[in-house]
C-alpha positions as CSV (number, residue, x, y, z in Angstrom):
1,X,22.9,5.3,59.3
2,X,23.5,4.1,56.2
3,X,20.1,3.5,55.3
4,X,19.7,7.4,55.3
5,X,21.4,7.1,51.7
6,X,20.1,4.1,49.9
7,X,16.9,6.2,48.6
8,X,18.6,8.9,47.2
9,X,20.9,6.5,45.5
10,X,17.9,4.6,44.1
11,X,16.5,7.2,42.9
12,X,19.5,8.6,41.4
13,X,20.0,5.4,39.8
14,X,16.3,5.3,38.4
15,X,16.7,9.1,36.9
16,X,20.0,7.7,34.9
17,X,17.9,4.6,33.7
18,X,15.1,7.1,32.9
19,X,17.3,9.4,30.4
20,X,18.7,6.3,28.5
21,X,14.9,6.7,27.7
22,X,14.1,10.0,27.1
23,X,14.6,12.2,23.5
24,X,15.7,10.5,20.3
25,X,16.1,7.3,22.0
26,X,12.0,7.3,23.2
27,X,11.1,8.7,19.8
28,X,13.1,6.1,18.0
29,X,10.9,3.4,20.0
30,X,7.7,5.1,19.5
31,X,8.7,5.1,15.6
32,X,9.6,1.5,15.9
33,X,6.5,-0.2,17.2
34,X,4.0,2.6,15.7
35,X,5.7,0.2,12.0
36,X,5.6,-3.1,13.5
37,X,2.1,-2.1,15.0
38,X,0.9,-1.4,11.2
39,X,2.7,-4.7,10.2
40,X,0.9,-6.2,12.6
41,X,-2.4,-6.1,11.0
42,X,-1.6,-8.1,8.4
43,X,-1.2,-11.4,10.9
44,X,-4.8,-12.2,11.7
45,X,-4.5,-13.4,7.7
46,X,-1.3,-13.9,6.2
47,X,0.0,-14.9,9.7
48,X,2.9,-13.8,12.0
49,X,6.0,-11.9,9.8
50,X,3.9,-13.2,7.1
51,X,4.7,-16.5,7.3
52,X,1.1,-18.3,7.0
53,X,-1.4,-19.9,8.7
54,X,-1.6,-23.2,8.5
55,X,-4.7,-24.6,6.8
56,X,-5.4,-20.7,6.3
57,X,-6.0,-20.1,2.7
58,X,-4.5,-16.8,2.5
59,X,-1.2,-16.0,0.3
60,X,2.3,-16.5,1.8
61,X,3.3,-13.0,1.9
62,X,6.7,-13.3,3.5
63,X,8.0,-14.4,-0.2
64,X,7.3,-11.4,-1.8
65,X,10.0,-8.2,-1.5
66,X,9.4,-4.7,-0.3
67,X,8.7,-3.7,-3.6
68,X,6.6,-6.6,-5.0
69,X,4.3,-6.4,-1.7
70,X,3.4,-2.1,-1.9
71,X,3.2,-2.9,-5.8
72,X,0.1,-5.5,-4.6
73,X,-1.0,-3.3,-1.8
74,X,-1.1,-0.2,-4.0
75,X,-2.9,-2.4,-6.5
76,X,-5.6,-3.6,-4.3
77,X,-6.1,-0.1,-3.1
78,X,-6.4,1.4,-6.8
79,X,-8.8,-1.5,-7.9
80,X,-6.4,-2.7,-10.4
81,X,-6.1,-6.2,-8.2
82,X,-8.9,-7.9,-7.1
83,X,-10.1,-9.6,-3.7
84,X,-12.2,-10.8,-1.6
85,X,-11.4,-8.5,1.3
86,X,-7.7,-7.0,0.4
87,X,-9.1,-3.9,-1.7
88,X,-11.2,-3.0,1.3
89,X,-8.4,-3.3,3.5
90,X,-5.8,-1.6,1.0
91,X,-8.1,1.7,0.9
92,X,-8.1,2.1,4.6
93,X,-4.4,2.7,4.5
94,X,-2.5,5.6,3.5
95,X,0.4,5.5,0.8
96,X,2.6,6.3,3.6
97,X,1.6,3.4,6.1
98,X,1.5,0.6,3.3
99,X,5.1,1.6,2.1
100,X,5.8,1.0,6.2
101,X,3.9,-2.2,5.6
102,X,5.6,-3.5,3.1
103,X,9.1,-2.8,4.1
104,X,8.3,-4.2,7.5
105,X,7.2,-7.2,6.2
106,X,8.7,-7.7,3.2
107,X,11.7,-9.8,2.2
108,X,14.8,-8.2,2.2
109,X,17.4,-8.2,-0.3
């Protein structure tokens, strides 16, 4: 008999686990990796958070701040600073997504 009852608890359960998920909370997750995502780009190069690749030539970007990192970015993407593949890059970016580059990535005050 008391099987009868432990799927409608279950699912009761499950719909309160599901809320905890839905509206701003969702929305603030969505926001969250749709950033990191961007950030993410940068890895193949400049490594993970930045950090480097060992052996891999390219800059150590995780030393530069927020601001000093969208100056560069913005810079590349103007033509005011060149590169071998950076102003390409740059110009496929919006303002708006290389400001959420760099203050994903860069160092924090």
């Amino acid at each position: 008999m008391q099987v009868k009852y432990v799927k409608p608890l279950l699912a009761a359960s499950a719909l309160i686990g599901l809320s905890q998920w839905s509206g701003l909370g969702l929305a603030q997750t969505a926001d969250q990796l749709y950033k990191r995502g961007l950030a993410a780009t940068c890895a193949n190069c400049h490594g993970t958070d930045g950090k480097g690749v060992v052996d891999g030539g390219m800059p150590l970007i995780n030393t530069l701040t927020s601001e000093q990192m969208l100056a560069k970015l913005k810079a590349y993407k103007s033509g005011a600073l060149e590169g071998t593949i950076m102003p390409q890059l740059a110009k496929g970016y919006t303002d708006e997504q290389l400001t959420i580059i760099a203050n994903q990535l860069g160092k924090k005050q």
